[in-house]
N, C-alpha and C positions, 0 to 999 in steps of 0.2 A: 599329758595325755598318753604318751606312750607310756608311760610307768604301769597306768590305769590298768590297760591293756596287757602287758607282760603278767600282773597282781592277777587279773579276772583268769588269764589263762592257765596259771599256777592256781588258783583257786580251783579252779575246773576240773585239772587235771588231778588234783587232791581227792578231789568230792567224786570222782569216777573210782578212783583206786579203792576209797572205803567201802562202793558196792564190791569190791571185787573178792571172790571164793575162791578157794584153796583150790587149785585144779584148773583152774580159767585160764585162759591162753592169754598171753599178752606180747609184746614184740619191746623187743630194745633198742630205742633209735641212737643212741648212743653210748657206746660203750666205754667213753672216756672216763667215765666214774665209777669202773668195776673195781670192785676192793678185789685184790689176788691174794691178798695176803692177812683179811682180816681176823683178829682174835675179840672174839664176840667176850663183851662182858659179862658180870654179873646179874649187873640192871636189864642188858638184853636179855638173857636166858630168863629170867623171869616174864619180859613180856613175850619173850616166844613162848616160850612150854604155857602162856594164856590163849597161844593160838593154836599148838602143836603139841603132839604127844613128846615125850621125854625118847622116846626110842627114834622119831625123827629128828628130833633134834641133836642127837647125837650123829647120825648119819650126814646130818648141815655141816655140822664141823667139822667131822672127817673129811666130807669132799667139796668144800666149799674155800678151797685153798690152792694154787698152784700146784703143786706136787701133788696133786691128786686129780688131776684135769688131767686128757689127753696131750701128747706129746706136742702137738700144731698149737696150742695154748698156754703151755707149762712155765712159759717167760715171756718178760717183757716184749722179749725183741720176736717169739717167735707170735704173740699177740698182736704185734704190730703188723707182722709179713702175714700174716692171715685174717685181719679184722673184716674182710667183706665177709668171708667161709664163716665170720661167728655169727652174721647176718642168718643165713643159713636153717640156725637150730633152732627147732622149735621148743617154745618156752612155755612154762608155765607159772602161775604165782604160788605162794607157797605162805609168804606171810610179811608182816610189815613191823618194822624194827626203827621208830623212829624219823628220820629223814630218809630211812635205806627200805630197798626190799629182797627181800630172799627171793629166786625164781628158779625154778629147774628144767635142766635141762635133761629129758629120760631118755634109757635105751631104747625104750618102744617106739617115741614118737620120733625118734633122730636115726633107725636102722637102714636109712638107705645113706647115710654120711659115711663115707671108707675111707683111707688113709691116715694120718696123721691127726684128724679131727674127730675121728671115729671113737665112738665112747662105748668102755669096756663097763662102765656100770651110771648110775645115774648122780650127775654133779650137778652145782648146783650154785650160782652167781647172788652176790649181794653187790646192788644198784644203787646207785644215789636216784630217788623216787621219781625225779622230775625227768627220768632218759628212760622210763615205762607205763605204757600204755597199752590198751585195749585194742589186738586186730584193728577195728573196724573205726577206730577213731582218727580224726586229721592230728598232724604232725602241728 
């Protein structure tokens, strides 16, 4: 029974994500499945540029990597010492890759963040799908 339940809720969770449009805010309830360092394949560039233009998608991979993140997130360990502040950023979705999702986080919407988590341009997190969700929806 408990399986039933964990399946319906992963189903749910799936079947909310495919309404979801480029630009929609969503939240990260867990960040343990942030790829920092990922090298998007072949097969994904092909289903991204089905979602996204070729010029953001180039911008995905430039800043969708540690080294290209603000300082308070640029490592493991400095991600670990600041995981509530990445609560924090407001997010948006961007597009769906599989099991992952791309989300960004902009300058616009994160201008009042200063210090060390403070973004100099807009980056941008690939999620394992099942740690994002919609505002408004239960945990």
């Amino acid at each position: 029974m408990k399986k039933l339940v964990i399946l319906l809720l992963i189903l749910t969770a799936s079947l909310a994500l495919l309404a979801q449009q480029p630009g929609d805010e969503v939240v990260v309830t867990d960040f343990a499945e942030l790829y920092s360092t990922y090298e998007i394949s072949k097969q994904e560039k092909a289903e991204i540029t089905n979602q996204v233009d070729d010029e953001l998608l180039d911008e995905i991979k430039e800043f969708s990597t540690e080294e290209n993140w603000p300082k308070g997130i640029a490592t493991l360990d400095k991600r670990n010492a600041n995981r509530d502040k990445m609560y924090e950023y407001a997010l948006r979705y961007v597009c769906t890759i599989g099991d992952k999702i791309i989300i960004t986080a902009t300058v616009e919407d994160n201008e009042g963040i200063e210090g060390p988590m403070a973004l100099t341009h807009d980056i941008y997190f690939i999620v394992g799908k099942k740690f994002v969700r919609e505002p408004d929806e239960e945990e």
